[in-house]
SENUZA-436114 format. One record per atom (N, C-alpha, C): x, y, z; residue in three letters. Coordinates in steps of 0.2 Angstrom, whole numbers, padded with zeros to 4 digits, always signed. Layout:
! SENUZA-436114
XYZAla;...
//
This chain:
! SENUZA-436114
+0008-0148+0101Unk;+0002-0145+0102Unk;+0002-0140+0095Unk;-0003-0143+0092Unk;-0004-0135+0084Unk;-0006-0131+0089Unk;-0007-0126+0087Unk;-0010-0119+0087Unk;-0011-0114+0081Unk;-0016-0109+0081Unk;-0017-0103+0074Unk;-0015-0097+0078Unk;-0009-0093+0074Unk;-0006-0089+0078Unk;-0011-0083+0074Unk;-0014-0078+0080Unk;-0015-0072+0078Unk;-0011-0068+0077Unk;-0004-0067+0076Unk;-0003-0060+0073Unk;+0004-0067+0071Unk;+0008-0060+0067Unk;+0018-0062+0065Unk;+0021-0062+0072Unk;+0025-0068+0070Unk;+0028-0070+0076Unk;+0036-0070+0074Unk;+0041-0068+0075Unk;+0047-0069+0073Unk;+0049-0076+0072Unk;+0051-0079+0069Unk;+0056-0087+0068Unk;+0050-0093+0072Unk;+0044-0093+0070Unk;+0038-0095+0073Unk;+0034-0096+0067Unk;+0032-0089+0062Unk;+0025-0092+0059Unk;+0023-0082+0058Unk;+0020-0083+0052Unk;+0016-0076+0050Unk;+0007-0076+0053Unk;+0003-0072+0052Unk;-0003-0072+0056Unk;-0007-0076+0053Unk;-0009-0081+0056Unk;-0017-0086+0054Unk;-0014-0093+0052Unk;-0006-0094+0053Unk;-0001-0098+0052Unk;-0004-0106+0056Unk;-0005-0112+0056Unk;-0004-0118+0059Unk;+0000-0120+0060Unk;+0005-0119+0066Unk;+0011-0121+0069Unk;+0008-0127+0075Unk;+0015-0130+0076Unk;+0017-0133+0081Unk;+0022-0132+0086Unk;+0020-0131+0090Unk;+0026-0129+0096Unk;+0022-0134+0102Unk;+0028-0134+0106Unk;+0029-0136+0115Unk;+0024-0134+0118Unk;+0021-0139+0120Unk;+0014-0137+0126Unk;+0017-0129+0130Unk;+0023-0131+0137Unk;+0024-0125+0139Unk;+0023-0119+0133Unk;+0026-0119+0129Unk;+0027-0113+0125Unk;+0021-0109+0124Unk;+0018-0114+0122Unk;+0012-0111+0120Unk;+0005-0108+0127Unk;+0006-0115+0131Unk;+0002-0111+0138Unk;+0004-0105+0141Unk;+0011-0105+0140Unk;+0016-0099+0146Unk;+0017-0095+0144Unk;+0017-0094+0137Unk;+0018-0087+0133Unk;+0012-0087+0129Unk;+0011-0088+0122Unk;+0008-0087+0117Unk;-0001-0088+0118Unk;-0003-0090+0122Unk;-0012-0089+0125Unk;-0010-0084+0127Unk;-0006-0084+0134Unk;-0008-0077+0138Unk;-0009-0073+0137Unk;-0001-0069+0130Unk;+0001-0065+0127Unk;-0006-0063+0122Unk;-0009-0068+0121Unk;-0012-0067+0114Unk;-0012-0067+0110Unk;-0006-0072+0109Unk;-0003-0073+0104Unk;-0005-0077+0097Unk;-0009-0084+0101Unk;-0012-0089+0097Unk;-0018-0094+0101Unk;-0020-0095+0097Unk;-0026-0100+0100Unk;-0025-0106+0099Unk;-0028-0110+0100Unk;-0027-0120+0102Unk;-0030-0117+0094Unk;-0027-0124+0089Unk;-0031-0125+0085Unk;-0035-0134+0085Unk;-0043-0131+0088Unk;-0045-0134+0087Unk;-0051-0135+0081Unk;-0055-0140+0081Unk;-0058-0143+0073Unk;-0064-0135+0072Unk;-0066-0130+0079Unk;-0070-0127+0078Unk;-0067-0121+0075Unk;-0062-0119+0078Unk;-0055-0113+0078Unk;-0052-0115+0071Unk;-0052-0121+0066Unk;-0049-0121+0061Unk;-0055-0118+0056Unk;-0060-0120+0057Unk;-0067-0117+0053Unk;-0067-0111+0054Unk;-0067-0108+0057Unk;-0068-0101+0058Unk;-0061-0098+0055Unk;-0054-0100+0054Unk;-0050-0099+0049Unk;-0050-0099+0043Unk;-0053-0104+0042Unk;-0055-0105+0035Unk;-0061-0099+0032Unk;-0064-0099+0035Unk;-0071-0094+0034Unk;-0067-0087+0034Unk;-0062-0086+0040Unk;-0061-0078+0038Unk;-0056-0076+0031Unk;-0051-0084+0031Unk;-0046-0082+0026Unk;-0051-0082+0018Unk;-0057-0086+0018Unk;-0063-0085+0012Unk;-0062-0078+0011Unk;-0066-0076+0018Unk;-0067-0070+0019Unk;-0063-0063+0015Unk;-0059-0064+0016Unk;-0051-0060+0017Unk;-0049-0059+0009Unk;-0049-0065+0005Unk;-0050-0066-0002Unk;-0053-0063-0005Unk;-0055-0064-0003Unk;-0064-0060-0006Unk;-0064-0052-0005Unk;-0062-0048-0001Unk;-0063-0041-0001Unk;-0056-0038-0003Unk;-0051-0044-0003Unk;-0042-0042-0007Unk;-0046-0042-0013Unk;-0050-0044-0016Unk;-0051-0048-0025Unk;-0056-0040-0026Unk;-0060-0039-0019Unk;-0064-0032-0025Unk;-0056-0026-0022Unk;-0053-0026-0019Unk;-0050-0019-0019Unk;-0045-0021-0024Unk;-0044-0024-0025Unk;-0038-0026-0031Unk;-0044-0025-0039Unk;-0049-0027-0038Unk;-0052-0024-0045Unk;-0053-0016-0044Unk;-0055-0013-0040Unk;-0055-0007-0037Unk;-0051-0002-0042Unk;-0044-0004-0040Unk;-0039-0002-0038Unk;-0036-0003-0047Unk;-0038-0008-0052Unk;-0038-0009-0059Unk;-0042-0005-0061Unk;-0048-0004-0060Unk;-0052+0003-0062Unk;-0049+0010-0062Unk;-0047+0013-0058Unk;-0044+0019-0056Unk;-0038+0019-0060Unk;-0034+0011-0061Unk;-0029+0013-0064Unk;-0029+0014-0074Unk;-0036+0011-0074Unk;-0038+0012-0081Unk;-0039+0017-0081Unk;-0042+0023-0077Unk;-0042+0029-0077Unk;-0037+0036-0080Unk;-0032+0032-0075Unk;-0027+0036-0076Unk;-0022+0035-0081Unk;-0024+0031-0084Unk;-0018+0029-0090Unk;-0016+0035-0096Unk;-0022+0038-0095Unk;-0022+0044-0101Unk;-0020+0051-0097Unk;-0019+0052-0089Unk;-0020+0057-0088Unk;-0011+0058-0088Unk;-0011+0066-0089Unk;-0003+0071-0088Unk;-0006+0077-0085Unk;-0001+0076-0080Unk;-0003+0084-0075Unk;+0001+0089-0077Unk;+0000+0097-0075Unk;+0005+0102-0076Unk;+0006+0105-0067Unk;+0012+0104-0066Unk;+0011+0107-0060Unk;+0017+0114-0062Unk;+0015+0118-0058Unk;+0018+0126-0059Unk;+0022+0129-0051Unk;+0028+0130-0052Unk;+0033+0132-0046Unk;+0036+0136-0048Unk;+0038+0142-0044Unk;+0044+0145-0044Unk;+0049+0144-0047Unk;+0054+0146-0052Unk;+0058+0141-0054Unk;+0065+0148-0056Unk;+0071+0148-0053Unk;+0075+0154-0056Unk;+0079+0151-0063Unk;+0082+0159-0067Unk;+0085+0158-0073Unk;+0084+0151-0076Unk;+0090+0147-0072Unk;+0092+0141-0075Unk;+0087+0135-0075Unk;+0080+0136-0074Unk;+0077+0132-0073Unk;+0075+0129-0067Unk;+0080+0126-0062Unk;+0080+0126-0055Unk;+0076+0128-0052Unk;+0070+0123-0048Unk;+0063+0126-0045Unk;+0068+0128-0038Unk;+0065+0133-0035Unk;+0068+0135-0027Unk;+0061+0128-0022Unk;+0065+0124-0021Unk;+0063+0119-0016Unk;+0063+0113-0021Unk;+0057+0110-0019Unk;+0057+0103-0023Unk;+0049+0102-0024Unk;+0047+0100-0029Unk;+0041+0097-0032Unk;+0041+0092-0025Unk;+0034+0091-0022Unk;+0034+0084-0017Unk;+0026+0081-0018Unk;+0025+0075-0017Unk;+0018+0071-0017Unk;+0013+0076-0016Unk;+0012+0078-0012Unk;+0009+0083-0009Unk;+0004+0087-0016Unk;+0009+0090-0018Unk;+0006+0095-0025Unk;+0004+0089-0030Unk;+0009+0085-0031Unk;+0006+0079-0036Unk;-0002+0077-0035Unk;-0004+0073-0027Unk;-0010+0073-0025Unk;-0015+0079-0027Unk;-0013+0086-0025Unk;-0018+0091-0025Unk;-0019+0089-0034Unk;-0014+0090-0040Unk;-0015+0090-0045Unk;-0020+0086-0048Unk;-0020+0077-0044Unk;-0023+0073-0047Unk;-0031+0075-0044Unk;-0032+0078-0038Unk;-0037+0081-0035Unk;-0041+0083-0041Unk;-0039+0088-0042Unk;-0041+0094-0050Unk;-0044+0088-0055Unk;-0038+0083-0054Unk;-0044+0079-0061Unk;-0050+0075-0060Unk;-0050+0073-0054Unk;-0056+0070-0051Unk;-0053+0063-0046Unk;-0045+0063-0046Unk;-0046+0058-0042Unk;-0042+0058-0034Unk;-0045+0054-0032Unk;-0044+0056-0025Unk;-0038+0051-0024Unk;-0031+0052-0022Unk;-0026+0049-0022Unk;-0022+0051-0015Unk;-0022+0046-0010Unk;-0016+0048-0005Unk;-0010+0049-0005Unk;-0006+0053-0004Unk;-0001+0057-0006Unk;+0005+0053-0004Unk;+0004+0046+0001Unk;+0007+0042+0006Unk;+0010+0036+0000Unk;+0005+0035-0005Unk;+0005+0031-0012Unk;+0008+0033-0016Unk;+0011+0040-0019Unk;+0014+0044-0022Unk;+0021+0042-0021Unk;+0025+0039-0027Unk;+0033+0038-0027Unk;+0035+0042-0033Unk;+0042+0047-0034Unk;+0046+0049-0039Unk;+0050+0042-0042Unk;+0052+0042-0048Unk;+0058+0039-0052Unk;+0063+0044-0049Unk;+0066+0051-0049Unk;+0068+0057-0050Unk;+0067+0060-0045Unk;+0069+0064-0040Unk;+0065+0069-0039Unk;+0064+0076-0042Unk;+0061+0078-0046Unk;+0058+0085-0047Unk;+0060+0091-0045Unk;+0067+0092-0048Unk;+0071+0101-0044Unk;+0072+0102-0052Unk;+0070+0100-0057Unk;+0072+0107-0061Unk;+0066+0107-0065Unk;+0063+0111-0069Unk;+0058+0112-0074Unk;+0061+0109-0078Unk;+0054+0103-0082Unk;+0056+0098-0085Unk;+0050+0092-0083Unk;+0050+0087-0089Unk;+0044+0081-0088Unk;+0048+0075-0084Unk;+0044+0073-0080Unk;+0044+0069-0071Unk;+0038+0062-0073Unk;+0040+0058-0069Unk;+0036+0053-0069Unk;+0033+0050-0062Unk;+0028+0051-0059Unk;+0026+0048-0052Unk;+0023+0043-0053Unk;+0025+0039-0049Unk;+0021+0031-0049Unk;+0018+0031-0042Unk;+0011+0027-0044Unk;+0006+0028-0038Unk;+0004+0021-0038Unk;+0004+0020-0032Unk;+0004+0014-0029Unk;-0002+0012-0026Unk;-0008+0009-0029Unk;-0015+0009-0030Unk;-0016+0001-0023Unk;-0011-0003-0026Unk;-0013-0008-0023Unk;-0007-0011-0023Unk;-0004-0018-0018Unk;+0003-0018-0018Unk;+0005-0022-0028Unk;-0001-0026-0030Unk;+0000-0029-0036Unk;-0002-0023-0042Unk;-0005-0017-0041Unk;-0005-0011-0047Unk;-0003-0006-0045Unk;+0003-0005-0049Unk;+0008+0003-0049Unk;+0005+0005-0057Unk;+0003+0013-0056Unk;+0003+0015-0063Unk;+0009+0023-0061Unk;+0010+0021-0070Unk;+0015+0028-0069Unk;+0012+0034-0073Unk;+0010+0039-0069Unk;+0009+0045-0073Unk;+0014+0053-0073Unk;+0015+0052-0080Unk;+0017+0060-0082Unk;+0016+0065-0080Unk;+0020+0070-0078Unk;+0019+0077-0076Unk;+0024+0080-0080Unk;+0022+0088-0080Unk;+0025+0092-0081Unk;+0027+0097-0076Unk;+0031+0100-0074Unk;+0035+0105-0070Unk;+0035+0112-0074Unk;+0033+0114-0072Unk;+0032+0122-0077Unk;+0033+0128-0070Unk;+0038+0134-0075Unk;+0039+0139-0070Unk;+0033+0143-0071Unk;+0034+0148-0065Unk;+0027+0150-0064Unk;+0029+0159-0064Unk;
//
C-alpha cells in the first residue's frame, strides 16, 4: 500500500514522502493517527500542486532574504557597554543589543537569527552572523566600545 505521509516519521519517511508500508500499518496506525493518507492518483495531484506551491514562496523568501543581505554588506555597528580598566565589559554583549543596533539602521532583524564567532566580553571588534535564510548567512562587524 503507498501512501503520502503528512508530517516526519522516524525510520519511515520525511513529510509529503511516498512510501510503502503493510496494509495494517498503515490502516491501524498512520490514518488514524494522521499520519498519512492513501496515495491516491487525486492525493498525488494535490502533492504535486502544493510542493509547486512550496517552491515557489521558498524562491521569493530566499530572494527576500538576498535583498537584505545586499543590504547589509556595507553596514558596522557600534554598540556601547560598561566596560572596567582592563577593557572587560561587566556582563556580555548578547543578540539582543546586536538586534536593537541593526533596528537604528533600519533593519528589522530577529534576534533568534543572530550567532557570534566569539562571544563579546571585552571592548574590541566582534563579528555576528545573521542567519537571513537557512542558504544566506551574512557576517556583520561590530564594534564594542566602553561607555
Amino acid at each position: 500500500m503507498e501512501v503520502i505521509l503528512k508530517q516526519d516519521i522516524k525510520n519511515l519517511g520525511d513529510k509529503d514522502d511516498v512510501v510503502t508500508v503493510k496494509p495494517g500499518y498503515g490502516r491501524n496506525y498512520l490514518f488514524p493517527k494522521g499520519y498519512a493518507v492513501l496515495a491516491t492518483e487525486s492525493a498525488r495531484k494535490v502533492l504535486a500542486e502544493n510542493l509547486k506551491q512550496a517552491a515557489f514562496k521558498q524562491e521569493k523568501i530566499r530572494k527576500d532574504a538576498d535583498a537584505i543581505a545586499a543590504r547589509l554588506e556595507g553596514v558596522t555597528l557600534t554598540i556601547g557597554a560598561k566596560a572596567g580598566e582592563t577593557g572587560k565589559i561587566f556582563g556580555a554583549i548578547n543578540t539582543i543589543q546586536v538586534a536593537d543596533a541593526l533596528k537604528k539602521e533600519g533593519f528589522d532583524v530577529d534576534r533568534r537569527r543572530i550567532t557570534f564567532d566569539q562571544d563579546p566580553k571585552f571592548v574590541g571588534d566582534y563579528t555576528a552572523i545573521i542567519n537571513l535564510h537557512k542558504e544566506v548567512k551574512v557576517q556583520v562587524p561590530f564594534t564594542v566600545v566602553a561607555e
